[in-house]
C-alpha positions as a Markdown table, in Angstrom:
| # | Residue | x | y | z |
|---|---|---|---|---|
| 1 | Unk | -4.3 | -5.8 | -67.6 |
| 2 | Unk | -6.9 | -4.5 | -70.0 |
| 3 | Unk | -7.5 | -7.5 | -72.3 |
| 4 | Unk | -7.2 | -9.4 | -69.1 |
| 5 | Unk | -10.4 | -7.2 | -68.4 |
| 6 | Unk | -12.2 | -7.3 | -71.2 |
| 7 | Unk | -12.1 | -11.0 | -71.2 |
| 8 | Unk | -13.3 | -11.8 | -68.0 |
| 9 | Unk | -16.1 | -9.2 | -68.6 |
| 10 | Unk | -17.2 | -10.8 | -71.4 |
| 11 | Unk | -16.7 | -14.5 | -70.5 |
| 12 | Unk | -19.2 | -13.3 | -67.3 |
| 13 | Unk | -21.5 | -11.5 | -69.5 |
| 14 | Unk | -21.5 | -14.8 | -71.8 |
| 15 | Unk | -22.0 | -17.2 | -68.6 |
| 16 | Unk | -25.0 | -14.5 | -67.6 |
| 17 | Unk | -26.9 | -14.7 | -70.8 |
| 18 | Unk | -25.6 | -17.2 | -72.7 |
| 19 | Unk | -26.5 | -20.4 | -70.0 |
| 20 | Unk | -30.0 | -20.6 | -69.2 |
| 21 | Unk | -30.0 | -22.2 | -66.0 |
| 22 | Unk | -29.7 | -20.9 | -62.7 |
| 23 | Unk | -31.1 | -17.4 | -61.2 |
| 24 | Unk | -30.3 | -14.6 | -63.6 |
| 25 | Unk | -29.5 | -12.3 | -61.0 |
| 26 | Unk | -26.9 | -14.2 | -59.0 |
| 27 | Unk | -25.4 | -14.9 | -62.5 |
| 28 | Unk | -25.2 | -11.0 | -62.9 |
| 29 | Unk | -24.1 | -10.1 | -59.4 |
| 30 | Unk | -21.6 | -13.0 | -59.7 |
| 31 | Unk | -20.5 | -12.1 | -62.7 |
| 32 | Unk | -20.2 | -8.5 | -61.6 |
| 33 | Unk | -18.1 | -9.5 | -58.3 |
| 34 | Unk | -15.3 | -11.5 | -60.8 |
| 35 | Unk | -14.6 | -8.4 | -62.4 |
| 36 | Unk | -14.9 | -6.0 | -59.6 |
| 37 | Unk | -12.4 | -8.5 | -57.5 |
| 38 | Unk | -9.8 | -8.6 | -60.9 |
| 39 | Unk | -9.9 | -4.5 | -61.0 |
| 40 | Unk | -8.9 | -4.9 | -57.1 |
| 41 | Unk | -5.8 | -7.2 | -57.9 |
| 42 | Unk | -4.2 | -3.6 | -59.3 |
| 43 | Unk | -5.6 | -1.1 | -57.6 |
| 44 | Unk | -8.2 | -0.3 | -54.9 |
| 45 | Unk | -11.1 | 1.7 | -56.1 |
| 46 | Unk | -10.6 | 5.6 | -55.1 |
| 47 | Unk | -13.7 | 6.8 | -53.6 |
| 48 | Unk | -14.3 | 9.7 | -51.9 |
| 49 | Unk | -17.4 | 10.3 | -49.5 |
| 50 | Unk | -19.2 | 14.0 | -50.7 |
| 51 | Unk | -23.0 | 14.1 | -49.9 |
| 52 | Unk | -23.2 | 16.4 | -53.0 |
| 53 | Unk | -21.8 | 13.2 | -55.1 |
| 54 | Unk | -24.8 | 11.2 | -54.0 |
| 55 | Unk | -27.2 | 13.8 | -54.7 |
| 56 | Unk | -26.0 | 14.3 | -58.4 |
| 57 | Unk | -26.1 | 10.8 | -58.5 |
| 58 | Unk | -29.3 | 10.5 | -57.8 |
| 59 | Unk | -30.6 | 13.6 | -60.4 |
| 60 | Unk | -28.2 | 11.6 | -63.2 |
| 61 | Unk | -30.3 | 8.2 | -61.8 |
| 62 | Unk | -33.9 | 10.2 | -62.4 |
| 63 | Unk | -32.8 | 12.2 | -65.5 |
| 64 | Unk | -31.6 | 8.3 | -67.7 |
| 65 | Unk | -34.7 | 7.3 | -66.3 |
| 66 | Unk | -36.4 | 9.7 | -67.8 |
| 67 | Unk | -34.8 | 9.2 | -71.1 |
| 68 | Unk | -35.2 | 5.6 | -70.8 |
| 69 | Unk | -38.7 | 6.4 | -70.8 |
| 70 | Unk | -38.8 | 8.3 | -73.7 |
| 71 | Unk | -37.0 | 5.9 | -75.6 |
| 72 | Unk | -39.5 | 3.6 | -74.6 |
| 73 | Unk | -42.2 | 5.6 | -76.6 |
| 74 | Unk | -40.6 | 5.9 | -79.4 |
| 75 | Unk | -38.7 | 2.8 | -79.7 |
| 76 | Unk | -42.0 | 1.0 | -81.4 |
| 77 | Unk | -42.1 | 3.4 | -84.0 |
| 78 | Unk | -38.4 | 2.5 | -85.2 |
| 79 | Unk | -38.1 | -1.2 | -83.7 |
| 80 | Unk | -41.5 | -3.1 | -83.9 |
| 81 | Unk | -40.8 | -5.8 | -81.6 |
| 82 | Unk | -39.2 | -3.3 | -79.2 |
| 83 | Unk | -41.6 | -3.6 | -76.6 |
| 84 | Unk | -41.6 | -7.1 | -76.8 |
| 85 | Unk | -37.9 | -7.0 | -76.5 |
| 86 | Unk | -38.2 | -5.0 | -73.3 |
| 87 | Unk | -40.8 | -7.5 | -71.7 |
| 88 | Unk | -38.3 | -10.4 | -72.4 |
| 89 | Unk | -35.8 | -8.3 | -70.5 |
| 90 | Unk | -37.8 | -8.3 | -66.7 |
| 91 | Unk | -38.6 | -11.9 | -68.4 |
| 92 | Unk | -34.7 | -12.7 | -67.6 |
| 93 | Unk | -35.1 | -12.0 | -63.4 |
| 94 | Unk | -38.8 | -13.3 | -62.8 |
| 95 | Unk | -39.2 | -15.7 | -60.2 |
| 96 | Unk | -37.1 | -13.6 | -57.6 |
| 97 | Unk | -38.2 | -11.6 | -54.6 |
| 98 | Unk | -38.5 | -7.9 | -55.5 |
| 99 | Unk | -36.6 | -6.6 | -52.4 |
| 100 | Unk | -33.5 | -9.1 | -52.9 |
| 101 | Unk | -33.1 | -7.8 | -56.5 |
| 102 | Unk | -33.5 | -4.3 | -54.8 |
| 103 | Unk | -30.7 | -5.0 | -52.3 |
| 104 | Unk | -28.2 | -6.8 | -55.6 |
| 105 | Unk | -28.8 | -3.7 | -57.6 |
| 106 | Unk | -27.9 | -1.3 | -55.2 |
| 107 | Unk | -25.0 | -2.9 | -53.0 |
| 108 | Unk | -23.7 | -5.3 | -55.1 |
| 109 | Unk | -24.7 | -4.9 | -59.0 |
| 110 | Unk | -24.9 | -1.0 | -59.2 |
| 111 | Unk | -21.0 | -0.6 | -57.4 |
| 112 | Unk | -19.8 | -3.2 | -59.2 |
| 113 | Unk | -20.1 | -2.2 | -62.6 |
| 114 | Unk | -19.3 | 1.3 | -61.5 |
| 115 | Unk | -16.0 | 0.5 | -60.3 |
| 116 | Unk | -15.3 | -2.1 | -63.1 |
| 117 | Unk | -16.2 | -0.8 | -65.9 |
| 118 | Unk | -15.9 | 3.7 | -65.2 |
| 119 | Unk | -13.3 | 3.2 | -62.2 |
| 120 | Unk | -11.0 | 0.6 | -63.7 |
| 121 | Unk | -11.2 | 0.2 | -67.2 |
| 122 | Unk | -12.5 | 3.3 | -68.5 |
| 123 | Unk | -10.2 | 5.0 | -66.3 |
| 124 | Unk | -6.8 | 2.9 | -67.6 |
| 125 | Unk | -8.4 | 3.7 | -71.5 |
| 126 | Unk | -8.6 | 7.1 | -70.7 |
| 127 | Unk | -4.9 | 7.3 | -69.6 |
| 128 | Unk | -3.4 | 4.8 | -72.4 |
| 129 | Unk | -5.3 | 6.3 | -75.4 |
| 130 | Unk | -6.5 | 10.0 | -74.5 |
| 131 | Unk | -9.6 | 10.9 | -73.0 |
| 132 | Unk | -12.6 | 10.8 | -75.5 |
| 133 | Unk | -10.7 | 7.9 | -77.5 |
| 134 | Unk | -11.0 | 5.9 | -74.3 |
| 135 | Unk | -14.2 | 6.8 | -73.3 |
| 136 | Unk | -15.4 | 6.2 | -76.7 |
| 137 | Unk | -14.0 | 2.5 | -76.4 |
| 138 | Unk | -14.9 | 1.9 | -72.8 |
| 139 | Unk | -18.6 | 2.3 | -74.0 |
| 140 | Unk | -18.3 | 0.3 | -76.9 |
| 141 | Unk | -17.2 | -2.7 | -74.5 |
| 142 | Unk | -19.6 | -2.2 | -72.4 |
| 143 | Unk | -22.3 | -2.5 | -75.0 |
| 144 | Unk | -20.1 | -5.3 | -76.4 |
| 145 | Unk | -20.5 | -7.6 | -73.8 |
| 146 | Unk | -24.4 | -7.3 | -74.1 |
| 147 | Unk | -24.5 | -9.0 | -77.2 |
| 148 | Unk | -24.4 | -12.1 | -75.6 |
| 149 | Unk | -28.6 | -11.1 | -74.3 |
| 150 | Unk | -29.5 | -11.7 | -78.3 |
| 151 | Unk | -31.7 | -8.6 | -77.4 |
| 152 | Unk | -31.6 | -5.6 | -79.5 |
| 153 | Unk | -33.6 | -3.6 | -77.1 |
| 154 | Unk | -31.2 | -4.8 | -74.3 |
| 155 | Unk | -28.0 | -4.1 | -76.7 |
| 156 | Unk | -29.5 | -0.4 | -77.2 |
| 157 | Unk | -30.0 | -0.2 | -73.7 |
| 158 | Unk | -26.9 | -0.7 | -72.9 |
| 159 | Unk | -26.0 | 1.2 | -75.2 |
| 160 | Unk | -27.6 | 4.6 | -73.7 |
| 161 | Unk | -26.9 | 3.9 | -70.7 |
| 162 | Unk | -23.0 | 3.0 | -71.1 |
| 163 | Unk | -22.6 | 6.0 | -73.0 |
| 164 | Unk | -24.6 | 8.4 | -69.9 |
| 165 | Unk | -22.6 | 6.9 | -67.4 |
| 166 | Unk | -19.1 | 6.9 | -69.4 |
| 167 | Unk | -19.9 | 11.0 | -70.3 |
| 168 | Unk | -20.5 | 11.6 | -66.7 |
| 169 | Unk | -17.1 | 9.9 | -65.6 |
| 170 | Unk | -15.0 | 11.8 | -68.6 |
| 171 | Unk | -17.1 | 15.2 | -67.4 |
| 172 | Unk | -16.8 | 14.4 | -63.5 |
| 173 | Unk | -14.1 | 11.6 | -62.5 |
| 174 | Unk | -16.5 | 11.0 | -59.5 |
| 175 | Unk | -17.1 | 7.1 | -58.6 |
| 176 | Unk | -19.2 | 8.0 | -55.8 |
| 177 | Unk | -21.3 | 9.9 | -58.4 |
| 178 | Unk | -21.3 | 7.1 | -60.9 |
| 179 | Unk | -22.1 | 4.3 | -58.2 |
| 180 | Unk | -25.0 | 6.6 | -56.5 |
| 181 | Unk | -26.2 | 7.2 | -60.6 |
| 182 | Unk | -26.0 | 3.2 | -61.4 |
| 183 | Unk | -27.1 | 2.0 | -58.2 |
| 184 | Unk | -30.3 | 4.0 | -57.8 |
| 185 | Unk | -31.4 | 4.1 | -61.7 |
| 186 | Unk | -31.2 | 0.2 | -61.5 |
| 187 | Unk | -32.7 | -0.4 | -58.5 |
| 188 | Unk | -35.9 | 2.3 | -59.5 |
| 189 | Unk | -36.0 | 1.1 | -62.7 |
| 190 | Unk | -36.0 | -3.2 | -62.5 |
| 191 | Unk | -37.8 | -3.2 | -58.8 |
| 192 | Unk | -39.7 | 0.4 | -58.0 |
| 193 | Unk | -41.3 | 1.6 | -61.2 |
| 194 | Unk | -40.5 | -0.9 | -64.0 |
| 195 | Unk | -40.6 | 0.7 | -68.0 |
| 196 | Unk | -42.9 | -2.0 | -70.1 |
């Protein structure tokens, strides 16, 4: 079940970066639906409706924004290229209307991930291996399958980010909280108000 997981995720993630035609946000949302519909052939995604879980999520969204944007400032001073590396990210989705990337991140993209990678395989780690332990290499997956981008800005990213959202799922086990924190970062951060 898990290394049936793990190498779906990372055959999408290769597809999505690694093949340079076709739109790179269908590629991602595709990619995203394979692995969301393999975590359904075992189990259906417990989620609970609590306003209070989409209001966290959406202070978790605007505080890893935040430190996304302080990275950005300081990434130059470690990483020369970095803001290069971060313009060649937006680079990857240009070409596509701003609203339908709006409406992938936040219904299709933002869920997705969310119930893949927290919900369903971070969850199963967790259980097999001991908490931390499978948080630990739940996060080290998901910034695994990013190598593929060749970008070390976008690896770190993922990095950052994988780690925020696999802390708040070992702290919270909330997958309304983690969807509302994915889906509204994304969303604000690739269509409303873009860091580069």
């Amino acid at each position: 079940m898990i290394y049936g997981a793990v190498l779906l995720a990372s055959f999408g993630w290769a597809f999505t970066f690694g093949w340079n035609g076709g739109n790179f946000w269908v590629k991602i949302a595709l990619s995203v639906i394979s692995v969301s519909c393999y975590s359904f052939l075992w189990e259906k995604p417990r989620i609970s409706f609590n306003p209070l879980s989409i209001l966290y999520g959406f202070l978790s969204a605007f505080l890893l924004y935040l430190i996304f944007h302080f990275g950005h400032e300081i990434a130059p001073l470690i990483l020369p290229e970095a803001k290069t590396q971060v313009r060649a990210i937006y680079a990857l989705g240009s070409g596509t209307h701003r609203a339908a990337v709006f409406l992938l991140l936040f219904f299709v993209t933002g869920p997705g991930e969310e119930i893949f990678w927290r919900g369903f395989l971070q969850k199963h780690l967790m259980n097999r291996i001991g908490s931390l332990w499978g948080t630990f290499i739940s996060v080290a997956l998901y910034t695994g399958v990013h190598l593929f981008s060749l970008n070390p800005m976008l690896i770190l990213s993922s990095f950052v980010a994988g780690g925020f959202w696999g802390g708040l799922y070992l702290w919270k086990r909330d997958l309304l909280l983690q969807i509302s924190s994915h889906s509204f970062w994304s969303s604000f951060i690739f269509t409303i108000a873009p860091i580069q």
